[in-house]
N, C-alpha and C positions, 0 to 999 in steps of 0.2 A: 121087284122092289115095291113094297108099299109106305106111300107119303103118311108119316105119323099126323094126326089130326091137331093135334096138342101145339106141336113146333115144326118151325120150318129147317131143323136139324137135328142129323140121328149119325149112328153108329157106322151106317155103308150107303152107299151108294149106287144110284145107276148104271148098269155097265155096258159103257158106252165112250165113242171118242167127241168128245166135249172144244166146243169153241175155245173156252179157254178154263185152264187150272189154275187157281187162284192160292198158294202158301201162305196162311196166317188169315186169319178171321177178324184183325184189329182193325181201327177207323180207317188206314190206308186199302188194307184189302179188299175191306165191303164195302167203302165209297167207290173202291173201282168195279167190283163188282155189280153192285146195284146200275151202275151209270153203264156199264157192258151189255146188261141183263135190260134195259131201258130201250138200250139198239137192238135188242131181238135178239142176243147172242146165249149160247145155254152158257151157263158158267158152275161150275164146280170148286165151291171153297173148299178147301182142306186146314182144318187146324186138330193141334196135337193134344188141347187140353179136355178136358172133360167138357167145358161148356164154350161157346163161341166170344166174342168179344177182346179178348186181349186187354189191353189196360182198359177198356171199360165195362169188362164182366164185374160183377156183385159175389161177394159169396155170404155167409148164412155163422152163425155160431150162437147158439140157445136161441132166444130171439130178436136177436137184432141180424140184421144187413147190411153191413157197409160196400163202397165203391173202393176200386185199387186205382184210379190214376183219373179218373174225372171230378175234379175239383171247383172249376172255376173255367168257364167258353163265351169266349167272345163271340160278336160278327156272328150268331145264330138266327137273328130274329129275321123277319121278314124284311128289314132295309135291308139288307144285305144279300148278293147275290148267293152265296154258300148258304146261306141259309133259307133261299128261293128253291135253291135248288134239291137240296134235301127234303125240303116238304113234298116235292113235285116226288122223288125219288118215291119216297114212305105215303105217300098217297094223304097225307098231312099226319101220318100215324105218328110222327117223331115234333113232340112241341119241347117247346123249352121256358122255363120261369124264370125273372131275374131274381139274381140275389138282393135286390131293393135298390135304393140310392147311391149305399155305400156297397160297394165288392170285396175291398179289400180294407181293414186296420192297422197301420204300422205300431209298435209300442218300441220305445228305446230309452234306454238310460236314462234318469233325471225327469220322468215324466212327462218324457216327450210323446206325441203320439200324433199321425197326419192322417186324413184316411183320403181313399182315392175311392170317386166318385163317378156315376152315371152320364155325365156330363163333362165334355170336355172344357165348357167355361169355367163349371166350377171346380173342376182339378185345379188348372190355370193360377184360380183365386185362392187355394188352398195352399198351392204352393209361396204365390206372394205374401198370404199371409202370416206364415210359416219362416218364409227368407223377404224379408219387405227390402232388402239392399241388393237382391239378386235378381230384379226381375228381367234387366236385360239380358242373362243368362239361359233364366227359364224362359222365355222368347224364344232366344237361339235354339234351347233344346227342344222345344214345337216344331221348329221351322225345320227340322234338321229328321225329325220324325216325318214331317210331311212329306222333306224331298226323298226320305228313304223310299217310305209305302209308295211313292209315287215311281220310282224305279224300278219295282221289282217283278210287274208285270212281263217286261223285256226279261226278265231274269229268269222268271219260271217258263217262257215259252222257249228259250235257249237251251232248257236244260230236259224238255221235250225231243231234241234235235240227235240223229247220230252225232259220237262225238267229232267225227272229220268234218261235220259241216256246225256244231256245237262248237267247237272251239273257235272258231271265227266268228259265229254270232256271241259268243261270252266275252269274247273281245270287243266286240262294236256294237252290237244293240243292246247289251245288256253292260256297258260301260260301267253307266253310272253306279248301276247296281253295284259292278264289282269295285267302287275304287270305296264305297262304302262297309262291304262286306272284308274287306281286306286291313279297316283299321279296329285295335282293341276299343273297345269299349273304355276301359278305364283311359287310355290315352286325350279320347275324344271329351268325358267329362273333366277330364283336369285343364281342359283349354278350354271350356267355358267358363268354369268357377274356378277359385281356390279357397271357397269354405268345405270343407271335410264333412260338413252334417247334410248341406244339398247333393254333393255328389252319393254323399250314401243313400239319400233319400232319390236322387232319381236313379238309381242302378238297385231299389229295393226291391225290385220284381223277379233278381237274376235267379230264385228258385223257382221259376217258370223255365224256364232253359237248361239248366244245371250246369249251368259255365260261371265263374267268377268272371268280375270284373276283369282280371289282370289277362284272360284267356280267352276271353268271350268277343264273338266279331261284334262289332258296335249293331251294325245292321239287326242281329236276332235281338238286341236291344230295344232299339229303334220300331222292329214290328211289333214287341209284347207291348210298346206304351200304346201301339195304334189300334191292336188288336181291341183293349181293354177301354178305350176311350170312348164307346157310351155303355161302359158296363161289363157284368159280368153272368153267366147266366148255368140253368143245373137243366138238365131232363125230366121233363116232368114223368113220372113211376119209377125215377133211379136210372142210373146210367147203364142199367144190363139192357134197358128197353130200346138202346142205339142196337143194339146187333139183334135184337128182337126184331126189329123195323125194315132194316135193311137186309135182312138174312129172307126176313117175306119178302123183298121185294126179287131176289133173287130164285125165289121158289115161284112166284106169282108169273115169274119168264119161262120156266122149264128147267131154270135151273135148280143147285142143290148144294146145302154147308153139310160135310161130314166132321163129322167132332173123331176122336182117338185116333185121328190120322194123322201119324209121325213121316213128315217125308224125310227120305234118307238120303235121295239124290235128284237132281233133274237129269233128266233124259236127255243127251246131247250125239249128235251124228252129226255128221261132218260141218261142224259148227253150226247146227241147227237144233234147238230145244224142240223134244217131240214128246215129253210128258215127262211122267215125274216116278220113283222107286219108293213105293213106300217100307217102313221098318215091317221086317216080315217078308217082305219079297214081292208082294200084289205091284203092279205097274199099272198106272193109267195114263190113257193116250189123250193127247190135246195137240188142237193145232197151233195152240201159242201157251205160253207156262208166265204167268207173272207172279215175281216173289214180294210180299208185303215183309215178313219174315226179318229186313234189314239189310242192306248191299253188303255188309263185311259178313254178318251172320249166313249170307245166302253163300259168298263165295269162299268161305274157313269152311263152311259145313256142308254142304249141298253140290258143289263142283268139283269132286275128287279128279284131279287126275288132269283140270285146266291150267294151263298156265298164262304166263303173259304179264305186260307192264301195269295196266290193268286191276290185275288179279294183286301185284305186289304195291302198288301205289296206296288199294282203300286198306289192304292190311295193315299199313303205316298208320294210321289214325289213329286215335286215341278214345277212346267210351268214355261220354261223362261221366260223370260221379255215378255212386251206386250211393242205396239210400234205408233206411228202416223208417217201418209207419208203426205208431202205436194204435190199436186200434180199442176204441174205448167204447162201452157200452154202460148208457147212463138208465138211473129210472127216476124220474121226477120229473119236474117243470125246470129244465136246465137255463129257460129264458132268464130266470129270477136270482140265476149265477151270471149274465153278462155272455148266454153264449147268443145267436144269430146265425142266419143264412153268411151275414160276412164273412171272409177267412180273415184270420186273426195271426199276424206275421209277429214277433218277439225276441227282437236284436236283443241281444246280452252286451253289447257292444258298438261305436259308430263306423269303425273301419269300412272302408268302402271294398278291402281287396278281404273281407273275411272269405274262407277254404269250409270244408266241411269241419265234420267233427269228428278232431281224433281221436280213433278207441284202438288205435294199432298195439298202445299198454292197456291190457285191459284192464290191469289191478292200478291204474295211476290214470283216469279219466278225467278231464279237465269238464267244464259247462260245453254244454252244446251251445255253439255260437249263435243261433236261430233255431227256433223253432215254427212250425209254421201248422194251424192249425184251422179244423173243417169239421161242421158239423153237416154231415149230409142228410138227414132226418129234417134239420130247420127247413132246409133248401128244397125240399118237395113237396108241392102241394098233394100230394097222394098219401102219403104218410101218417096213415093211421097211428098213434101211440099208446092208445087204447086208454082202460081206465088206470093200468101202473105208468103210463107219461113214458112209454120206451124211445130212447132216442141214444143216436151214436155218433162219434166224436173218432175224428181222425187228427194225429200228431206227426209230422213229416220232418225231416233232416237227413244232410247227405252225409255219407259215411266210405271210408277208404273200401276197396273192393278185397284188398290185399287180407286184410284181418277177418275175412270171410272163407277166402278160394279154398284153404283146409277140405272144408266141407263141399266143394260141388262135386256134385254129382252124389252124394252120398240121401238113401233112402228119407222122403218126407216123412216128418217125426220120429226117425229113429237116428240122428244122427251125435247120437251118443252125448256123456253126462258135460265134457268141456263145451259142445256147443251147446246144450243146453244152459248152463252155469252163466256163459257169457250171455246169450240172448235174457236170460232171467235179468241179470245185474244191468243190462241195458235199459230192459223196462222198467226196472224200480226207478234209475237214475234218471231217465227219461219222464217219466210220471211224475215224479217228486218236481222236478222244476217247471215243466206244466203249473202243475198246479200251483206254483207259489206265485204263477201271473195269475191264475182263475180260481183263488183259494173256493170260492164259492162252489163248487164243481165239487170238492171231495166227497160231500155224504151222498154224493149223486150215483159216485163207479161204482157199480155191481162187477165189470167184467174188465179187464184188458187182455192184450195179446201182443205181444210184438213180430212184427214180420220184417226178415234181412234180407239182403242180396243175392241168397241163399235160396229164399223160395221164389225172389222174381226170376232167380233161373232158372226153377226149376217148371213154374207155372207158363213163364211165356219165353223164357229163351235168347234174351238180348246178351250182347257182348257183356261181361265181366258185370250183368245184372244192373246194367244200367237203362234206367226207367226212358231217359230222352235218347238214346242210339249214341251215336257218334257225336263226339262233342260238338258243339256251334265256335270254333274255333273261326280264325280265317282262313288257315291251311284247309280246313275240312268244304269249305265254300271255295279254295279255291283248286280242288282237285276235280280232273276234267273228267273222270268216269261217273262220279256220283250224278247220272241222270236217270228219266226214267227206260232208257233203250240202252240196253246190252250192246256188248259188241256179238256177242253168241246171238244169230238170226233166231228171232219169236220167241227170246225172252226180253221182259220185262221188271222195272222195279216199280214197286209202291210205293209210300210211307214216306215218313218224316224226316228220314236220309236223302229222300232224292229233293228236298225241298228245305224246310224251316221244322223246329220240333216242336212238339206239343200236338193238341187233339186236332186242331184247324192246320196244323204243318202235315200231320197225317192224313187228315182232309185233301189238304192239298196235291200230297204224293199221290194218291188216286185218281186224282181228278189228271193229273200229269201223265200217270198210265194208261188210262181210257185215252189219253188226248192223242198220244204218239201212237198207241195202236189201231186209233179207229179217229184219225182224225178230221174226218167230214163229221160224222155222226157227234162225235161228242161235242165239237165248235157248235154243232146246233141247241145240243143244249145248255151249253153257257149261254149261247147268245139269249136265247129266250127266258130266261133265270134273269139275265141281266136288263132285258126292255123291259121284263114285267115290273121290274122295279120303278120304271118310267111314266108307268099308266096312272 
């Protein structure tokens, strides 16, 4: 086996029985890995696509670059321990920029517009001045986010725990957490307020999670306002450079990410995981197997032939929403249309319980209820545009999975002229209102492309192509398997099922499987992540 000079991932691997095999190359898998590889362990990622990262690989089309799912990360910088500790991971290779003052722009009917800012004072004051008869309201909804994030420490160390000694501590040290994680969101805002424009304005973030209001536990609520509260921020060279970073830091241990590697099963003897089948037949041996990959994705696809309460409880759940991005590629000085680092949200509507957008009739398509829009070019200080001003423009919304399934599994870009027709009639309809919030923007597109639930199946593999995993429901927080320790001895889960979703729930899920597998080793470096913040 020779180490490519270029990258810290290739095609094969070393063959050898490995501390631990790591499924799936996304932020849960190589936070755990890097943090594994940190304690001295060799670790072998395995992911199935061409290039590592998961929702924060880049891909490439004439000359532009865009990101598939890093938009907008909180909690990065150096106040924060996650973000102490990544640099320590990445040897400080991994920096991050903010998106300025403002992160986020709301726009709604009648010329409304709030934007949510760097600062939690002046959110605060944005919001009063916005609702000046609600302030004891928004008060409460502070106070209500505090005592969340203030809980949910006991929440994530519980869900570290087997689940026979997990379920007692989710019952009692992690209480609070659950009496919070168990009410809707929309339930919680309508006993604050009963003005219909604040409750849509504080529940405007729920395309961070991919749960409506009417479905969404208040808690994953409650952590995107804390997450986002000084800020929001991008990777500086693009968001492929997180699995660049952390993939060396995994090679810099002895270990090693192989790309084209399809696992087909984990290896299990007498309820014990001892490595993994890959597609093809190759087997490689591990003394512990952690699946980033996703808890229902790992146990529909990966554990033929297990059974158990278990196994049929996470299949019960439900996959958020699946979603299409338009991806735009501009040439000019797009600043001088209104675009910025900001993301740019675009209610067509105030409803607080808006759903996705139906396209289940394709010939009889209504507006897309939101749009939500990213320019990732603004957002990197790296970002050459050269002398044609090249920059690129992402358009997000969530979409039924059902007026997709037709097509899985069926050949990328051949999957004939009806799913073509539909994806084509998507982008026009989808571009065309775009643009009539950023008319400035039109002489700019050179390029679009639309991407469905269809290729994030086929690229990374989640349930019914859904970006966040399993919904953030409170049935989904309150099922006792979804931790990071199997009941199958020396397997593991990663990711932002065993945790909270998004790129820091993923974060998290990692850090939760490092924690239960090697839990001396990894407590030490929280802890030190966390004093350095002190000095």
């Amino acid at each position: 086996f020779v180490i490519p000079s270029e990258r810290p991932w290739s095609k094969t691997s070393p063959d050898r029985v490995w501390d631990y095999v790591i499924i799936g190359s996304g932020m849960g898998g190589l936070t755990a890995a890097a943090m594994l590889s940190e304690l001295g362990k060799k670790v072998l990622v395995l992911e199935q696509h061409y290039v590592p990262g998961g929702f924060t690989h880049t891909f490439r089309r004439k000359s532009w670059r865009w990101d598939v799912g890093v938009h907008a990360v909180g909690e990065v910088s150096e106040k924060s321990t996650i973000g102490r500790l990544l640099t320590k991971l990445t040897r400080g290779g991994l920096k991050w920029a903010t998106l300025g003052k403002v992160y986020d722009e709301f726009y709604y009917p009648d010329g409304f517009r709030i934007d949510f800012p760097d600062d939690p004072q002046q959110f605060r004051q944005n919001l009063y001045d916005a609702f000046p008869q609600e302030r004891s309201a928004i008060d409460e909804y502070f106070l209500l986010v505090k005592r969340v994030s203030g809980s949910m420490k006991s929440y994530y160390l519980a869900r570290t725990l087997p689940r026979w000694v997990g379920t007692f501590a989710d019952r009692w040290l992690a209480r609070d957490a659950q009496d919070h994680l168990a009410q809707l969101t929309s339930d919680v805002v309508a006993r604050l307020t009963q003005d219909p424009k604040l409750r849509a304005v504080l529940v405007a973030q729920w395309g961070y999670y991919g749960s409506p209001p009417n479905r969404s536990s208040f808690a994953m609520q409650a952590l995107v306002t804390k997450h986002f509260l000084w800020g929001g921020y991008y990777p500086v060279g693009g968001s492929q450079v997180i699995a660049e970073q952390l993939c060396g830091a995994v090679a810099r241990a002895g270990g090693w990410t192989r790309i084209h590697a399809d696992v087909e099963e984990i290896l299990v003897r007498d309820n014990r995981a001892y490595g993994v089948r890959l597609e093809g037949g190759e087997e490689i041996r591990a003394h512990r197997v952690i699946s980033a990959a996703g808890v229902q994705s790992t146990v529909t696809r990966m554990l033929p032939g297990q059974r158990g309460s278990w196994i049929d409880d996470t299949t019960k759940l439900a996959p958020a929403p699946a979603h299409v991005c338009l991806y735009l590629g501009f040439e000019g000085d797009i600043r001088t249309a209104g675009a910025s680092a900001a993301n740019k949200w675009f209610y067509e509507e105030w409803s607080p319980e808006l759903e996705g957008w139906d396209v289940l009739d394709p010939s009889n398509m209504p507006r897309a209820p939101v749009l939500y829009s990213s320019f990732p070019s603004l957002k990197d200080p790296l970002h050459d545009p050269g002398p044609r001003q090249l920059h690129t423009g992402e358009v997000v919304t969530f979409v039924p999975w059902e007026t997709f399934a037709p097509w899985q599994g069926k050949k990328w870009r051949k999957r004939g002229e009806e799913y073509d027709a539909l994806k084509k009639s998507l982008e026009e309809k989808m571009l065309a209102q775009f643009l009539e919030h950023m008319p400035g923007l039109r002489p700019f597109v050179k390029y679009a492309e639309l991407s469905t639930p269809v290729s994030t199946d086929h690229f990374v593999r989640p349930m019914k192509g859904s970006i966040y995993g399993l919904e953030p429901t409170p049935e989904r927080f309150q099922n006792p398997w979804l931790r990071a320790r199997s009941p199958i001895k020396g397997l593991y889960f990663a990711g932002s099922e065993v945790t909270t979703v998004g790129v820091m729930g993923a974060t998290m899920g990692g850090i939760l499987a490092s924690l239960a597998a090697e839990p001396v080793g990894t407590f030490k470096l929280l802890r030190d992540a966390a004093r350095a913040g002190s000095l």
